[in-house]
C-alpha positions, 0 to 999 in steps of 0.5 A: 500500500505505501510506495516506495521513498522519494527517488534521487537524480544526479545533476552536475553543479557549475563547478562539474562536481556532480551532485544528488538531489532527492526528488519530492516524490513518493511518500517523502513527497507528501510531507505538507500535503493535505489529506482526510481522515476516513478511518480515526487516527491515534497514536502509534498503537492505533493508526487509523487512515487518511485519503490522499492522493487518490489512495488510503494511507496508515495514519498516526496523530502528531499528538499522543494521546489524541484521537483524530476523527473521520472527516478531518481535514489534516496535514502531513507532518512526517513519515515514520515506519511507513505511517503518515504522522498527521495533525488537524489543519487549523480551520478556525 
């Protein structure tokens, strides 16, 4: 379910040394993304799930100890152990 991380690509700076780039794709790519929750998501014990670039990911909270509810709008903050570490978007 989860793709693999981002992909590296090598360019050559102006100097000739060639270098390595990560491109912002796969889950790498979705940290700052915007997803919602379709299934609550806890802690690390509990991951629930958000929808997100056409597909369900595992999601855990940012926030131990909180529960996020289906229907949140939420962001993506990190990966960890190919979980989605989310937090509530401030909608106020």
């Amino acid at each position: 379910m989860v793709q693999g991380a981002g992909d590296c690509k090598r360019e050559h700076s102006e100097s000739g040394f060639e270098t390595e780039s990560a491109m912002l794709n796969g889950v790498s790519g979705m940290i700052g993304e915007t997803a919602v929750v379709t299934k609550a998501v806890s802690d690390g014990h509990q991951p629930g799930s958000v929808f997100s670039r056409g597909e369900d990911w595992y999601a855990v909270s940012l926030f131990p100890g909180t529960t996020i509810e289906p229907g949140t709008k939420v962001v993506v903050a990190d990966v960890e152990r190919g979980l989605l570490v989310v937090y509530p978007t401030d909608t106020a």
